[in-house]
LUMLO-68304 format. One record per residue (C-alpha): residue number from 0; residue in three letters; y, x negated, z negated. Coordinates in nm, 4 decimals. Each point is the difference from the previous one (the first is absolute). Layout:
N
   nr  rest     north      east        up
  NUM   ALA         Y         X         Z
...
***
This chain:
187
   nr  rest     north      east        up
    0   UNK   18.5211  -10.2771  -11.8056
    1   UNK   -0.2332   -0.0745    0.3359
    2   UNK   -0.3715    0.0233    0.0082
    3   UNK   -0.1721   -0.1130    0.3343
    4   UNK   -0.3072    0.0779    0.1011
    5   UNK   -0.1881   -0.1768    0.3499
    6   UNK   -0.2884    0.0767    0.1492
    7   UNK   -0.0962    0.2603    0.3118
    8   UNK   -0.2120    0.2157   -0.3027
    9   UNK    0.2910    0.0617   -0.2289
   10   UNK    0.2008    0.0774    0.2981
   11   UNK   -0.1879    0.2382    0.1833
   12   UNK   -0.0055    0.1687   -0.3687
   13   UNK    0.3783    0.0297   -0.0188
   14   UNK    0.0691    0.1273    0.3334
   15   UNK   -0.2764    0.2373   -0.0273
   16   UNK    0.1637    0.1526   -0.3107
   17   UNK    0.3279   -0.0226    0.1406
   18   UNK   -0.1966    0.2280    0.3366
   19   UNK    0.1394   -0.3098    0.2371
   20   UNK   -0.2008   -0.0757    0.2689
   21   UNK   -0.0595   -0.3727    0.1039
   22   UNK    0.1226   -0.1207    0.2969
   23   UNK   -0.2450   -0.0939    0.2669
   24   UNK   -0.3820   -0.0778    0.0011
   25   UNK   -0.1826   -0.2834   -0.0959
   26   UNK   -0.0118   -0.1769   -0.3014
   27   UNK    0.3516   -0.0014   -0.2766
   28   UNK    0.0099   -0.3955    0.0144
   29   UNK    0.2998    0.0190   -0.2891
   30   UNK    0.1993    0.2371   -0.2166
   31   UNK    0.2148   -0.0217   -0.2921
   32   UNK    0.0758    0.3141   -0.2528
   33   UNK    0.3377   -0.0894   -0.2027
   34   UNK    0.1558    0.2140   -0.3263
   35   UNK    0.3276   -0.0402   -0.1543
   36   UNK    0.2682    0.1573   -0.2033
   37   UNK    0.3177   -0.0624    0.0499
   38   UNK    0.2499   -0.1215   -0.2501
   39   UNK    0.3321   -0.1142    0.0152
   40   UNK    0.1572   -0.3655    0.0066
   41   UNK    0.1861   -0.1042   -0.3177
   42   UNK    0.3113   -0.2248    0.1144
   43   UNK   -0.1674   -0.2923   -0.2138
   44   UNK   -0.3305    0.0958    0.0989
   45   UNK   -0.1898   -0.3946    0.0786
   46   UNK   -0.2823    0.2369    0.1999
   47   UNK   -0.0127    0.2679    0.2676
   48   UNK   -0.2414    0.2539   -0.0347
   49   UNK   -0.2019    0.0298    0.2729
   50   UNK    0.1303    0.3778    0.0147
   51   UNK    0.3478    0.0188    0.0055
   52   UNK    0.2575    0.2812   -0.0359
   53   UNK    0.3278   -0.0738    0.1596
   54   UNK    0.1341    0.3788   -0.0209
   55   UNK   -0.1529    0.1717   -0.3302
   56   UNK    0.1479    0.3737    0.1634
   57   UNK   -0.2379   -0.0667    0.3082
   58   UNK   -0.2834   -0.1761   -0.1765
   59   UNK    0.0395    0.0429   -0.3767
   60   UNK   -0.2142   -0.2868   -0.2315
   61   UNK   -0.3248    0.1240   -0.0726
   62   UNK   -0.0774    0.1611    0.3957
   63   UNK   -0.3144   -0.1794    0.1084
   64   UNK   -0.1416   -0.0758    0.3373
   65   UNK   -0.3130   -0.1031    0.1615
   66   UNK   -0.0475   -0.2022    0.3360
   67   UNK   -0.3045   -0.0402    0.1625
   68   UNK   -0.1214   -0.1709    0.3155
   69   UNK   -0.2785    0.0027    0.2565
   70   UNK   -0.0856   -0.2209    0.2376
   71   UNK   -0.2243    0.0868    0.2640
   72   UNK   -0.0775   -0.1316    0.3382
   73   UNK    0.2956   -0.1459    0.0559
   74   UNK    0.2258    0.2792   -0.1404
   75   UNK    0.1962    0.0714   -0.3023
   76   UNK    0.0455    0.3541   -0.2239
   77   UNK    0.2108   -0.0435   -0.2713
   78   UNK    0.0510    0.2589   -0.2293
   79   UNK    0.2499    0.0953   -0.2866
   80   UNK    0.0075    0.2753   -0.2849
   81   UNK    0.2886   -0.0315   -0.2277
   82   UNK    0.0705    0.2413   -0.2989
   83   UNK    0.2756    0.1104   -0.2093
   84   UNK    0.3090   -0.0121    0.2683
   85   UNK    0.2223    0.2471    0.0438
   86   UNK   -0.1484    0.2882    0.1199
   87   UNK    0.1140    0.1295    0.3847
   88   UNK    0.1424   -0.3666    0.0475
   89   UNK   -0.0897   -0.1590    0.3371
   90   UNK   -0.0666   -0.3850   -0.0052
   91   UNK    0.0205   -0.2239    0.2785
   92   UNK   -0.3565   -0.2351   -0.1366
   93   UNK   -0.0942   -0.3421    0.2070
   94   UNK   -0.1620   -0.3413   -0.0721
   95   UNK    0.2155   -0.2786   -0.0221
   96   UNK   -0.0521   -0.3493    0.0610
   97   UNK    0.1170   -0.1617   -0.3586
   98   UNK   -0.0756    0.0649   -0.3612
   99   UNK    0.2561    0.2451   -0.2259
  100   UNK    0.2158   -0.2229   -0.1379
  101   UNK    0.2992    0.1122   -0.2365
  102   UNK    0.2414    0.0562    0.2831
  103   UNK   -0.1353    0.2916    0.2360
  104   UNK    0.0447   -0.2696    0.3083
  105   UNK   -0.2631   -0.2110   -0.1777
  106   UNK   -0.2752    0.1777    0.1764
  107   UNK    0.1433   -0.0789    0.3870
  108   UNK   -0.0649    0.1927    0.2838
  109   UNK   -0.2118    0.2542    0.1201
  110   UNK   -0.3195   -0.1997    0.0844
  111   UNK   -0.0424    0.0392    0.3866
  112   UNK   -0.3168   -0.0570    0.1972
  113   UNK    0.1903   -0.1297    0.2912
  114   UNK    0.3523   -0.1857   -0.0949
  115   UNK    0.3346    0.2308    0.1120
  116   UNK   -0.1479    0.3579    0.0580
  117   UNK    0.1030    0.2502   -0.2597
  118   UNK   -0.3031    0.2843    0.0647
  119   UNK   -0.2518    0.1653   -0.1659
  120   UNK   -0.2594   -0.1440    0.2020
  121   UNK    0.1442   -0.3663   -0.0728
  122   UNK    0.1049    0.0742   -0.3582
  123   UNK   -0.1866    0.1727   -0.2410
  124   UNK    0.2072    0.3714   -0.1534
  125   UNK   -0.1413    0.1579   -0.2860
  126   UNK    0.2374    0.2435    0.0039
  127   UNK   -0.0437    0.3188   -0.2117
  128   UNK    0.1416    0.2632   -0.2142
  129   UNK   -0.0659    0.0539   -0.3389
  130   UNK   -0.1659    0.3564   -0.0880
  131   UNK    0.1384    0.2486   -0.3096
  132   UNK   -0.1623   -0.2411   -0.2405
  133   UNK    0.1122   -0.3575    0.1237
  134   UNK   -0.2640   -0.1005    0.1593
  135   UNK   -0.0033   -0.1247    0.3603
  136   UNK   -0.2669   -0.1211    0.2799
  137   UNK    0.0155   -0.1924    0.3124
  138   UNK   -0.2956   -0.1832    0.2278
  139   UNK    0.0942   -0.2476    0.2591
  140   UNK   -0.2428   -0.1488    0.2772
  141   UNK    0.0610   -0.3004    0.2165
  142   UNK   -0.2148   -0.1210    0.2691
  143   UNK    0.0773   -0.3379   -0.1469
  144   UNK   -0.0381   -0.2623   -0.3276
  145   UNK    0.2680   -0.1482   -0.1830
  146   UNK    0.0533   -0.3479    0.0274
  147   UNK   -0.1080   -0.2105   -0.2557
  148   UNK    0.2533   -0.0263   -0.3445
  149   UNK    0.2775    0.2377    0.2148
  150   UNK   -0.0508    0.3157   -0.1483
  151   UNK    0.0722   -0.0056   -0.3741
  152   UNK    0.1708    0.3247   -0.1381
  153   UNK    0.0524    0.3544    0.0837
  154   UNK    0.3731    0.1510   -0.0554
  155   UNK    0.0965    0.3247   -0.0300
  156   UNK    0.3430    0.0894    0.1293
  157   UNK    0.2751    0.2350   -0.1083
  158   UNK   -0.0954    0.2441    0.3575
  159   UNK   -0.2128    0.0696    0.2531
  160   UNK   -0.0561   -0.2654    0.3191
  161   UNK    0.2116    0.0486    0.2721
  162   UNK   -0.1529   -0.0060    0.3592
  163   UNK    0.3318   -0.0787    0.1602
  164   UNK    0.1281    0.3031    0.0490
  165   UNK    0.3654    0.1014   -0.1162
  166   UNK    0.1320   -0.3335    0.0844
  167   UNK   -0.2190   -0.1418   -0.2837
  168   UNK   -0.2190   -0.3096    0.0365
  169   UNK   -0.3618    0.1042    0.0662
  170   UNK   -0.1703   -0.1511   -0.3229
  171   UNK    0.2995   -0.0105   -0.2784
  172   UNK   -0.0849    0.2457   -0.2989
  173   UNK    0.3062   -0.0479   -0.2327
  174   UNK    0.0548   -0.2375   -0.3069
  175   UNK   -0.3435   -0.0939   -0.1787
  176   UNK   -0.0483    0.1977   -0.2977
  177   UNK   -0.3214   -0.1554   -0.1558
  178   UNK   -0.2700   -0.3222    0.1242
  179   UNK   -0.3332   -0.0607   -0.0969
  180   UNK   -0.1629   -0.3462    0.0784
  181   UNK   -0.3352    0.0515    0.1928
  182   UNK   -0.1619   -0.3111    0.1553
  183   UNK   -0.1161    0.1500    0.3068
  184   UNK   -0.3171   -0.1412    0.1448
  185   UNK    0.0433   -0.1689    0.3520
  186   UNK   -0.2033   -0.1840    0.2634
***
C-alpha cells in the first residue's frame, strides 16, 4: 500500500507537521510524500510490494513508513518516519538506486551524488533509532538533486552506518532488513 502525493503545498504541509524545516530559500520546485506498509514476500508471490520485509524480527509486516522529499534551490531534504520496529533498535536508513525487488540486492547500491565516495555528504543516511514505542525519525539534507530515474527506494538495514571507523567500510550498515520503492524526483 503507497499513496503519493506532489506538489510544493502538500509538502510544506507534511514537513510542517512532521516540525522539519525546509532546506534553503526560494521557491520548493518539487517534492514527493510516499506511505507504505510493509509486508512480506510469499516464495510464489508474481508481485513485490512496494514495501518489503526481508527480516520480520527487525521490521515485522504491518510497520509502516513515510518518505518525503523537498527540493529547493538546488538542494535536497529527505525525510523518513517509520513505525512499529523494534523499539531501542538502531537502523542504518539510505536511498538506493533500484526498486525492492524480492531478493534484498534488487534495490542496488546506495545512490551516490558523486560515483565511488561512501559519505554522508555524497550519500544520503537516514539513520535513526527507534523510541520505546517503535517509532523512529531521521532528516537528511544535500546541497544537491538526484539524478534523473537513479534514486528509486529507501532500505533499511539490520545496524547503524558505519563512518569507517573500526576497520569497517565508511557507508556499510549490515544486511537489508526491509525496502520500500520511492521514485525519487531528479533533475
Amino acid at each position: 500500500m503507497k499513496a503519493m502525493v506532489t506538489g510544493a503545498a502538500a509538502m510544506a504541509a507534511v514537513l510542517a507537521a512532521a516540525g522539519t524545516a525546509v532546506a534553503g530559500d526560494g521557491p520548493v520546485t518539487g517534492g514527493l510524500v510516499a506511505v507504505g506498509q510493509f509486508e512480506s514476500v510469499a516464495a510464489d508471490a508474481a508481485a513485490v510490494p512496494e514495501a518489503v520485509t526481508y527480516d520480520e524480527e527487525l521490521v515485522p509486516e504491518g510497520a509502516v513508513i513515510l518518505v518525503t522529499e523537498t527540493v529547493q534551490a538546488g538542494r535536497t531534504t529527505i525525510t523518513v518516519l517509520a513505525t512499529g520496529l523494534v523499539p531501542g533498535h538502531t537502523y542504518g536508513t539510505h536511498v538506493h538506486t533500484d526498486p525492492c525487488g524480492a531478493d534484498p540486492a534488487d534495490s542496488g547500491a546506495h545512490y551516490q551524488n558523486v560515483p565511488g565516495a561512501a559519505t554522508a555528504g555524497n550519500e544520503v543516511w537516514l539513520d535513526f533509532t527507534a523510541d520505546a514505542l517503535g517509532v523512529g525519525h531521521a532528516v537528511a539534507q544535500q546541497d544537491w538533486v538526484f539524478r534523473e530515474g537513479e534514486a528509486n527506494a529507501v532500505v533499511l538495514h539490520e545496524h547503524g552506518t558505519s563512518h569507517g571507523h573500526d576497520g569497517e567500510e565508511p557507508g556499510t550498515a549490515g544486511d537489508r532488513a526491509a525496502c520500500f520503492t520511492v521514485p525519487f524526483e531528479g533533475e
